[in-house]
Each structure stands twice: as C-alpha cells, then as structure tokens.
C-alpha positions in Angstrom: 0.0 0.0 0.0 1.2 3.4 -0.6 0.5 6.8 0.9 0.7 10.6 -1.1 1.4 13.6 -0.2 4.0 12.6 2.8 5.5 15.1 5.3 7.9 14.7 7.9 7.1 16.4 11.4 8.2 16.6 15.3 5.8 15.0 17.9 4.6 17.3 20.8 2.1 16.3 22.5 -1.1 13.6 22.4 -4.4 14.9 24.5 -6.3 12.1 23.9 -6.0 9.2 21.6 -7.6 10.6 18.3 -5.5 13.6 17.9 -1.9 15.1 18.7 0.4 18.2 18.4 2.8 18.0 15.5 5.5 20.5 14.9 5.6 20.7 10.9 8.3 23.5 9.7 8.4 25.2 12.4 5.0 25.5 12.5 2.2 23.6 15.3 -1.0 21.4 14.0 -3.5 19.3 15.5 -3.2 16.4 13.5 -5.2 12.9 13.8 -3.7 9.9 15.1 -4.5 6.8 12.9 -4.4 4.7 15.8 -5.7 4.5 19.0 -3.6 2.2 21.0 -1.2 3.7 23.6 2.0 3.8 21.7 3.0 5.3 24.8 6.5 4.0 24.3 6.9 5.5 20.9 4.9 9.2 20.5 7.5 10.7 22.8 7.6 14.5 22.8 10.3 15.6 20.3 10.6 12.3 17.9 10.3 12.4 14.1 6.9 11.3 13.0 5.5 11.1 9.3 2.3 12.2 8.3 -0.4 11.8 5.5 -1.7 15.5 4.1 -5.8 14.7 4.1 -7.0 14.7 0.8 -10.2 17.2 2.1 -8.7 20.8 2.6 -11.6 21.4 5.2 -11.1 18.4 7.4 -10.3 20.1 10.9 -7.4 17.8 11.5 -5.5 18.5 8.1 -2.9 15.6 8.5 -2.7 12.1 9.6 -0.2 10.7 11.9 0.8 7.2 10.2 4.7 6.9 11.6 7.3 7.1 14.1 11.2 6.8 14.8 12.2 5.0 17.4 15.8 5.9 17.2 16.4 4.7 13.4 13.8 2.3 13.1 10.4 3.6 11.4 7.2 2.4 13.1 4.0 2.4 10.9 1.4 2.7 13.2 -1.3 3.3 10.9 -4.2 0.5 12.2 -6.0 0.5 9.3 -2.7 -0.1 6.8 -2.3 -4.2 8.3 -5.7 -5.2 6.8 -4.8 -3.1 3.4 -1.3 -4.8 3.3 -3.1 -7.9 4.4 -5.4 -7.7 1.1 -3.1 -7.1 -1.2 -1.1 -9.4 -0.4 -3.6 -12.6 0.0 -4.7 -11.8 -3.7 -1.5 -12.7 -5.3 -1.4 -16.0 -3.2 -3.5 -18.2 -5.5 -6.8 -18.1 -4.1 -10.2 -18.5 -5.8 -11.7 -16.1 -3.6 -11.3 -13.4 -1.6 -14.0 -11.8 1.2 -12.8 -9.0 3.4 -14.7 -8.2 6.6 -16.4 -11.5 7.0 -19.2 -11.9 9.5 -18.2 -15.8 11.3 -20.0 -16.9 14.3 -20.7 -13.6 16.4 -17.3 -12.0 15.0 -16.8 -9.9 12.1 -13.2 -12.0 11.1 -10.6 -10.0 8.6 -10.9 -12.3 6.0 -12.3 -15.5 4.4 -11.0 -17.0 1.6 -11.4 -20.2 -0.9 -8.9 -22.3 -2.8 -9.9 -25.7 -4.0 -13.2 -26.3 -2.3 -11.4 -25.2 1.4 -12.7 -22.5 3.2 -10.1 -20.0 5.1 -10.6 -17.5 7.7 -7.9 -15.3 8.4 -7.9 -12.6 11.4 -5.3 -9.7 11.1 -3.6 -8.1 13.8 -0.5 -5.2 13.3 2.3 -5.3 15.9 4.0 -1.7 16.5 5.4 -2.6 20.1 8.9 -3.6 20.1 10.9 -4.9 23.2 14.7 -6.0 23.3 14.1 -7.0 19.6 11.0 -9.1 19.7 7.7 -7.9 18.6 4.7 -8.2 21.1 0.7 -8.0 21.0 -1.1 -6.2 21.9 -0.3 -3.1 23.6 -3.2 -2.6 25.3 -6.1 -5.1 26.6 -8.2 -6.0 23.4 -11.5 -8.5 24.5 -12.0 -7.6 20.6 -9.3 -9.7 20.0 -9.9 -12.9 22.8 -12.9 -13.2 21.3 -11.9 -13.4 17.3 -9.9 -16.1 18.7 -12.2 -18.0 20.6 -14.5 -17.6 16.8 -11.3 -18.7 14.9 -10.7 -22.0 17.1 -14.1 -22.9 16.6 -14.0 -22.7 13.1 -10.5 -25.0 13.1 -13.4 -27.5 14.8 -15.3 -27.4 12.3 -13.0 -28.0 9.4 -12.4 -24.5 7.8 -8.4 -23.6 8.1 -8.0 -20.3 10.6 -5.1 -18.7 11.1 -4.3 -15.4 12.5 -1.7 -12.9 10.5 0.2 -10.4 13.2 1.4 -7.5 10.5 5.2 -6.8 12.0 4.7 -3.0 11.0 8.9 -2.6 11.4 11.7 -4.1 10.2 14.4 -6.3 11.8 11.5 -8.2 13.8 10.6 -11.7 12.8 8.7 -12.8 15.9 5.4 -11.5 17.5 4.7 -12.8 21.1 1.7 -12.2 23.2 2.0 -9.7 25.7 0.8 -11.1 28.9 2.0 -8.4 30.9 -0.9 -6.1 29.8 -3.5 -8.7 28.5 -2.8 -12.3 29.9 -6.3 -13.5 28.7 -5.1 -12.3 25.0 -1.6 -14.7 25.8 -4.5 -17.4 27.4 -6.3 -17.2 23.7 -4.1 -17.9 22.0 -2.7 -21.0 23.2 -5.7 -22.5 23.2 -6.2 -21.4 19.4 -2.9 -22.5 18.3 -4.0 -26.0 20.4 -7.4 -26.1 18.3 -5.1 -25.8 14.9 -5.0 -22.1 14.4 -2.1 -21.5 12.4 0.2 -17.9 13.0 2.0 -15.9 10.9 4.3 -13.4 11.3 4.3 -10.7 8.1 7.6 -9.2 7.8 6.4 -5.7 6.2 8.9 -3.7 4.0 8.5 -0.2 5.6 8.9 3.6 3.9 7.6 6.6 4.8 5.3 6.4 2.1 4.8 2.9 1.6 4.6 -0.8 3.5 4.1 -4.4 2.2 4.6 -7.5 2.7 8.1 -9.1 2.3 8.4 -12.3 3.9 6.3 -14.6 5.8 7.2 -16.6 8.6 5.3 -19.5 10.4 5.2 -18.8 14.2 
C-alpha cells in the first residue's frame, strides 16, 4: 500500500487518543492519530513522526499521523494499513476467492477465503510494540481480540483452516509474542487457538515513509 502527499514532522504532545500536536516546519498542527492504541512508548515529545496531508482541505485535522522513529527504526502505526497490506497481499497468493470483513459466528473476522473447495478464515492483527528485539501484541487489553480467537478456534473445529496474520509493521522483527504483561487472557487465547489448529504468521512488512508491504512470511 502506498500513501501521497508525505511530510515529515516533530511530535509534541497527544491529549487524547484521536488527535496530537505536530510541529511541521516550524509550525504547530493538531493532527489525527491513525491509531488509538497507547503507543506510549513511541509518541514521545520531540521524535520524528510522518504524516499523511488529508486529501479534504476542510477536514479540521488537516494531516494524519501514520509513523514514528524509534531511534532509526520507522514504526507504521497506521491500524488501518495491516488489513490493506493484508489484502493485497492474500490476492496474489492463488486463491479463488477473496471476502474482506467476514461476519463468522458472532465476529466480524478479517478475511475469508477459498482455494480448492477449502474455506479459510484469516484474522489480522499489526504489531508496533517492540521490546529487546521481539515484537509483542497487543499493547493494550483487546477483549475484541480474545474473542476473534475464541471464533477462529471454533471454526479449526469445524473444518475450515483459521489462522491469524500479526502484521510486524517494522523491520528487523521476525517474531510476535503475546503480551501477557498487559493482556494475559489475550496470551490465554491464543494458546488454546494455536491448540485447536489455528495456524500464526508473522508478516515481515517492508517499511517507507510512504509505503509498506509484505516481504516475507514466517510461520510462528
């Protein structure tokens, strides 16, 4: 996926989790935050951040916060860009059909496919939280995501192949663990899913400023 219009800007401040103070050539903007996840560990007041210009000129927030520095390393942190990655990508894998936004059970999973009379589900999950080299999920408690795994290991039981993608939205990181310090239920989950046959993934994503997609995938 690639963004336009790209600008490169100094982080101030975040009042609450939709929007946050940019310095962009000398100049201050409230800009929106395209994800509302802590990230406490990365917007840190004076770090390099990228931003989308919005394509509306009257949108009160007139730029979208998509990326961070952490030192060298760029940080997408965009939460819609892992499902548009995820797309993309599962369309040049050979499948007869693709279905985004899937209703399954009492879930709404990523993504169901079909190849060869087998049914696939496929939930999607980006990973911007980076600790001593390994990539961990999530950075805040999601019961969202306990119960799409609850859906996906009941699927496993009834045949169709589930698997769950984490989107490494760095690079250098080739392994996404649960982080049970903040959500143990979420670590809980997905034991028992990988027990029931949910397969993982780990989607090494290519990063730019203006661009990510996949490059390699691993099987966790």
């Amino acid at each position: 996926m690639k963004y336009s219009n790209i600008v490169e800007g100094k982080f101030i401040d975040r009042p609450n989790r939709f929007i946050a103070h940019v310095e962009i050539g000398g100049v201050e903007w409230t800009v929106h935050v395209k994800n509302t996840g802590r990230c406490k560990e990365l917007l840190l007041p004076g770090v390099r951040v990228v931003l989308e210009k919005a394509s509306n000129p009257d949108r009160k927030t007139p730029y979208d916060l998509i990326a961070v520095y952490k030192g060298d390393m760029l940080i997408n942190i965009d939460s819609q860009a892992p499902n548009k990655v995820v797309g993309e990508w599962l369309r040049t894998q050979g499948y007869d059909y693709v279905k985004p936004e899937y209703t399954y059970g009492q879930s709404r999973i990523d993504f169901y496919m079909e190849k060869s009379g087998e049914q696939y589900l496929m939930e999607v999950k980006g990973c911007t939280l980076e600790i001593d080299g390994i990539g961990y999920f999530p950075d805040a408690p999601t019961e969202r995501g306990v119960k799409h795994l609850h859906e996906l290991a009941m699927a496993c039981q009834k045949g169709i192949k589930a698997s769950l993608a984490f989107v490494i939205q760095m690079e250098g990181i080739t392994e996404v663990r649960p982080n049970v310090d903040t959500h143990p239920q979420f670590g809980q989950a997905l034991a028992e899913a990988r027990e029931a046959g949910v397969k993982v993934y780990f989607l090494c994503a290519k990063v730019f400023p203006d661009q990510l997609y996949v490059e390699k995938v691993i099987e966790g």
